[in-house]
C-alpha positions as MATLAB code, in Angstrom:
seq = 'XXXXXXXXXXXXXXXXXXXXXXXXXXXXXXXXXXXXXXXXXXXXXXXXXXXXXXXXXXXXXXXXXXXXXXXXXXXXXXXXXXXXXXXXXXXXXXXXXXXXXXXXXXXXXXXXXXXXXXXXXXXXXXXXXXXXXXXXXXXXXXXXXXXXXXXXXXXXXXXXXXXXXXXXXXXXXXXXXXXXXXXXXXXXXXXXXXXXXXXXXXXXXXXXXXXXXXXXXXXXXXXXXXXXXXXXXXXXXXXXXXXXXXXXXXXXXXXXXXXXXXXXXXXXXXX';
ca = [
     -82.564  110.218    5.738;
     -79.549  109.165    7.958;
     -79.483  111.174   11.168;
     -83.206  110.082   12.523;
     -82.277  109.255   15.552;
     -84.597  105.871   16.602;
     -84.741  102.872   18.460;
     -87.421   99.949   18.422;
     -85.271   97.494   20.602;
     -85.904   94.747   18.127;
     -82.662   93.122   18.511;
     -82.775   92.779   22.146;
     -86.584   91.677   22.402;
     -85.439   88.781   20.207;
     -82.530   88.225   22.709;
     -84.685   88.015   25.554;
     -87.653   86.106   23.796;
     -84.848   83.171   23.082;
     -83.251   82.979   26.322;
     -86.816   83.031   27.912;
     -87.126   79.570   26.166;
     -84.724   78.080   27.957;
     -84.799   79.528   31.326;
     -86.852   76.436   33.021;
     -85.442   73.946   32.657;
     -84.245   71.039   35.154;
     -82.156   67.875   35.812;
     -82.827   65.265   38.396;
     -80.874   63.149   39.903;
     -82.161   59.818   41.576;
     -81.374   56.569   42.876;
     -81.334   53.249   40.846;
     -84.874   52.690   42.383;
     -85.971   55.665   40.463;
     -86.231   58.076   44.244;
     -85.364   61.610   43.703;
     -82.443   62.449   45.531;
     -81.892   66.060   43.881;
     -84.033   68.325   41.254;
     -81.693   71.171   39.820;
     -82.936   73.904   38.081;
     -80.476   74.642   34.935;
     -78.765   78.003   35.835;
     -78.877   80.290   31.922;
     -77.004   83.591   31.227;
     -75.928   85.173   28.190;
     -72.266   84.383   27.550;
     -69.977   83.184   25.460;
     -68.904   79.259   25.736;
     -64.622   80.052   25.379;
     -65.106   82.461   28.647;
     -67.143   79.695   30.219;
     -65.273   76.724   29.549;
     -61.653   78.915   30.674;
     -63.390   79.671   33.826;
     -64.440   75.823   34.397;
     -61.012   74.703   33.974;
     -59.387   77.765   35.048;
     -60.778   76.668   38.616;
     -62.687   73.768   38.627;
     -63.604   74.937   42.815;
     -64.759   77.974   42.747;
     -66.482   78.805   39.258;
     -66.942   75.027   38.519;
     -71.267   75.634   38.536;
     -72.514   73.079   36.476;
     -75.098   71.769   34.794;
     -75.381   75.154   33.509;
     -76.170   76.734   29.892;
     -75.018   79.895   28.343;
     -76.445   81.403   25.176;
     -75.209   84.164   22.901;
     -75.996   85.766   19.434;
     -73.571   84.853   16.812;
     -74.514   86.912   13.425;
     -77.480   88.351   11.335;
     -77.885   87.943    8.005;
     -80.331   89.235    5.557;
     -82.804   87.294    4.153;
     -83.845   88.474    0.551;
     -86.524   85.163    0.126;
     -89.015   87.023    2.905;
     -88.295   90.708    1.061;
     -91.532   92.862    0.341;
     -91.537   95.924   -1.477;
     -89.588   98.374    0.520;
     -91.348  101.283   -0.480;
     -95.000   99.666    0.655;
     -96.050  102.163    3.392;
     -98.425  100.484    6.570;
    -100.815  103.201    8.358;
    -101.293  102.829   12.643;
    -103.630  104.676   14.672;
    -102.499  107.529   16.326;
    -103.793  109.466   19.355;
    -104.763  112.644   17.113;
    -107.078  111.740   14.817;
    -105.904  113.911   12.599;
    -102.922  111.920   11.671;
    -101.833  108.630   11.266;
     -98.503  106.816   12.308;
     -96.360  105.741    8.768;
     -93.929  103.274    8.857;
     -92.526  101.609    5.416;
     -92.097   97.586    5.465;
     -89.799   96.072    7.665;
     -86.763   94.263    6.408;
     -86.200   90.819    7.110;
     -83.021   89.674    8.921;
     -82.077   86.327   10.068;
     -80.650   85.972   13.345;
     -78.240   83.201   14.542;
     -77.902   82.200   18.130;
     -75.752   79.318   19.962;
     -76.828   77.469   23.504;
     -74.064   75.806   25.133;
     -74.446   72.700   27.740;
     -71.974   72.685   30.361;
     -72.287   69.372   32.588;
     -69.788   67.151   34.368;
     -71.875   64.167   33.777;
     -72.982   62.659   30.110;
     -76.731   61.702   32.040;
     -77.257   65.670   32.966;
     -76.546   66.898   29.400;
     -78.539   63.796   28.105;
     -81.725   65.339   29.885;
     -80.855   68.397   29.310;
     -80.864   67.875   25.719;
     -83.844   65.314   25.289;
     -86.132   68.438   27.318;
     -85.014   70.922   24.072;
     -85.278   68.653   20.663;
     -88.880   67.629   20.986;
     -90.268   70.854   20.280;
     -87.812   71.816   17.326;
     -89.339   70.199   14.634;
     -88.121   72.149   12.981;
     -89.036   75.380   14.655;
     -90.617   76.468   18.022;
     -92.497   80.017   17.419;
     -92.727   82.575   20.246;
     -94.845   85.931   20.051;
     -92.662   88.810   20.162;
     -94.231   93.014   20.694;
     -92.092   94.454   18.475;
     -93.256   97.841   18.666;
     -95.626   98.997   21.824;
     -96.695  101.938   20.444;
     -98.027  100.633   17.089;
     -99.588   97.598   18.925;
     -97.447   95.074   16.771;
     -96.996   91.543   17.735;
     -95.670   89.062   15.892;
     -95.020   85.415   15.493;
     -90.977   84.560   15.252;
     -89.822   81.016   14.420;
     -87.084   79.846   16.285;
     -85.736   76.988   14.276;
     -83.025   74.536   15.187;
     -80.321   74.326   12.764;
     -77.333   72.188   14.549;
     -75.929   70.163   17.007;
     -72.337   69.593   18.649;
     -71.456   67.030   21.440;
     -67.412   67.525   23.109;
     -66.853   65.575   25.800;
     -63.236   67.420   26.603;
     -60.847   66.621   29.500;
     -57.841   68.768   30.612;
     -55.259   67.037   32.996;
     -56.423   64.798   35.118;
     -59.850   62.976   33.587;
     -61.063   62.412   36.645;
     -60.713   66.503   37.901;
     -61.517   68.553   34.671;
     -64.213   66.977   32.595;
     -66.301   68.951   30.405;
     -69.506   67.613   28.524;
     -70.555   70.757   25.959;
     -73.096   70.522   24.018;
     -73.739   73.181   21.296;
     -76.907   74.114   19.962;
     -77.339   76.042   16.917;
     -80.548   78.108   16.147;
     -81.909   80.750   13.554;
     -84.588   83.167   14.260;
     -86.456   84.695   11.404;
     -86.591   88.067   12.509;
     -87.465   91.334   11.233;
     -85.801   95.449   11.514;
     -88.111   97.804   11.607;
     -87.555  101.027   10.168;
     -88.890  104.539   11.709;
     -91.986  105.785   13.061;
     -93.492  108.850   11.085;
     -96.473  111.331   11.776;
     -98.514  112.604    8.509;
    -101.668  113.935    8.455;
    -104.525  112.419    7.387;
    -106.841  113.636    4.420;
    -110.240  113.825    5.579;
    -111.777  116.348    3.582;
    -111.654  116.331   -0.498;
    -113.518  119.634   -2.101;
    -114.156  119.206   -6.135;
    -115.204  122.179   -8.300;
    -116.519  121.363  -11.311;
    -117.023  124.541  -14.214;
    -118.786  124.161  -17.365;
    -116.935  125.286  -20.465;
    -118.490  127.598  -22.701;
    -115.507  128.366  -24.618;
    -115.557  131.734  -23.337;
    -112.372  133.787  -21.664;
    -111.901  133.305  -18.024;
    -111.649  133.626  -15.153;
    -113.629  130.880  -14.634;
    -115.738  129.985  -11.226;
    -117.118  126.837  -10.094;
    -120.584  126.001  -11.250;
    -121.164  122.797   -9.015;
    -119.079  121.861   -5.815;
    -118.801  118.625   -4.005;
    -117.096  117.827   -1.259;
    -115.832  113.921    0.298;
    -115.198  114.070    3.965;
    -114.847  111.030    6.819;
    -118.179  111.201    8.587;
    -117.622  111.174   11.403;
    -114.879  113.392   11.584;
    -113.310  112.067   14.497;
    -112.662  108.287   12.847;
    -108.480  107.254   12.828;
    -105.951  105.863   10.699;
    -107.451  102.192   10.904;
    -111.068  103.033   11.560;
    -113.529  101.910    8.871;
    -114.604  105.031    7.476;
    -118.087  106.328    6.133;
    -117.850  108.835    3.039;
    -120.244  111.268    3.407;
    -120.770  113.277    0.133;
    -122.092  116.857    0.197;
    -122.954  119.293   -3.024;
    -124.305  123.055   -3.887;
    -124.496  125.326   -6.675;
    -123.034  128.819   -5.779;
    -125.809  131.518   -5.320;
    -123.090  133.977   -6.909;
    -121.061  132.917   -9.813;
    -118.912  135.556   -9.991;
    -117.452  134.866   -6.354;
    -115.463  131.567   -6.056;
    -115.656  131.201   -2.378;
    -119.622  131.889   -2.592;
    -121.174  128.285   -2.807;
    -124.906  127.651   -1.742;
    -126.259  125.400    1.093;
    -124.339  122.223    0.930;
    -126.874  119.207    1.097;
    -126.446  115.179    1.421;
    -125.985  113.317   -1.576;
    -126.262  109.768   -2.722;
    -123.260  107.645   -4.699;
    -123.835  107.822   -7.805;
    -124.319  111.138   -7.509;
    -127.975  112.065   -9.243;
    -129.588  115.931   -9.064;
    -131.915  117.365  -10.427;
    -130.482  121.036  -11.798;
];
């Protein structure tokens, strides 16, 4: 069980899917005539808002980039109201025909994430913000391919869950202000367990004997056989059954059966 040594990258898809949101957005600066004077694309990057807000005051110079946002992943949590059966098994094509790809049901997991707001003016976070809320009503959904191999995309909602406003000042007002925003989100996500082979049953012989109350051994009077036709369909194709039947031209040899011919379901013959 434990020891399987696998990886579907789930976490950090969902990472990248949610900062990927964010990553265009702009402020504009113009004159009281409404004239552009500057158009500022919001810098994002995946840290934490106490590291960002000691470098900002730390030296309001040199590290003092703003408006800029920073994201990061606070917690997961599992969420038993989306559970399935755990022990449901789901079937993928695989490039042998022969077998199949198994997987059992995923197990759902809610993700929280924060997006903080760093600006030195209340008018930059105020169009920073107005640019996010719209399309949280209450969730934005993004498709997510969770796992390549298997062809498996999904829809995740992003949902908005909170909002903080600080306007914070160290020393001096007019040197170290701070407008942070903090925006709290939940993504409905999903951890996928591994990725087994098994072979596929394409072939199903039945041997059918006739009991005459006699002492055995006993040998198959009427065969019939249930096989994928063709033979070359996978996991997910939709498969024909052809069925196939013969009497044995030797009774007394089990492996001797006679021509085996087509047959139609229900299975009628004349004997």
């Amino acid at each position: 069980m434990f020891g399987t040594t696998f990886y579907h990258g789930t976490t950090k898809k969902l990472i990248i899917a949610f900062g990927s949101v964010f990553n265009n957005i702009h402020v504009q600066r113009t004159k009281k005539d409404g004239t552009l004077i500057k158009d500022i694309k919001v810098p994002l990057a995946y840290e934490s808002r106490k590291k960002y807000l000691a470098r900002l005051i730390q030296d309001q110079t040199k590290n003092r980039a703003v408006p800029r946002m920073g994201f990061i992943m606070t917690g997961l949590e599992q969420d038993l109201s989306r559970a399935a059966n755990q022990m449901n098994e789901f079937r993928f094509n695989h490039p042998d025909n022969d077998k199949a790809f198994v997987m059992y049901n995923p197990i759902p997991y809610n993700f929280s994430f924060s997006l903080d707001i760093y600006t030195d003016y209340m008018d930059d976070s105020l169009q920073i913000v107005e640019q996010i809320l719209p399309y949280f009503a209450p969730d934005f959904n993004v498709v997510i391919e969770e796992i390549p191999e298997l062809d498996m995309r999904r829809d995740i909602p992003i949902e908005l869950t909170g909002i903080d406003m600080v306007d914070e000042f160290e020393g001096d007002f007019a040197d170290q202000r701070i407008v942070n925003w903090t925006l709290n989100f939940m993504i409905r996500g999903w951890i996928y367990p591994p990725i087994r082979d098994q072979e596929l049953i394409k072939t199903v012989s039945t041997n059918y004997i006739i009991d005459t109350g006699a002492s055995g051994p006993f040998h198959p009077d009427e065969q019939i056989n249930l096989e994928v036709d063709p033979f070359a369909y996978g996991a997910e194709d939709n498969w024909t059954i052809k069925v196939t039947g013969g009497h044995p031209d030797n009774p007394d040899d089990p492996y001797d059966v006679d021509t085996m011919e087509e047959l139609n379901w229900p299975i009628t013959r004349d004997t």
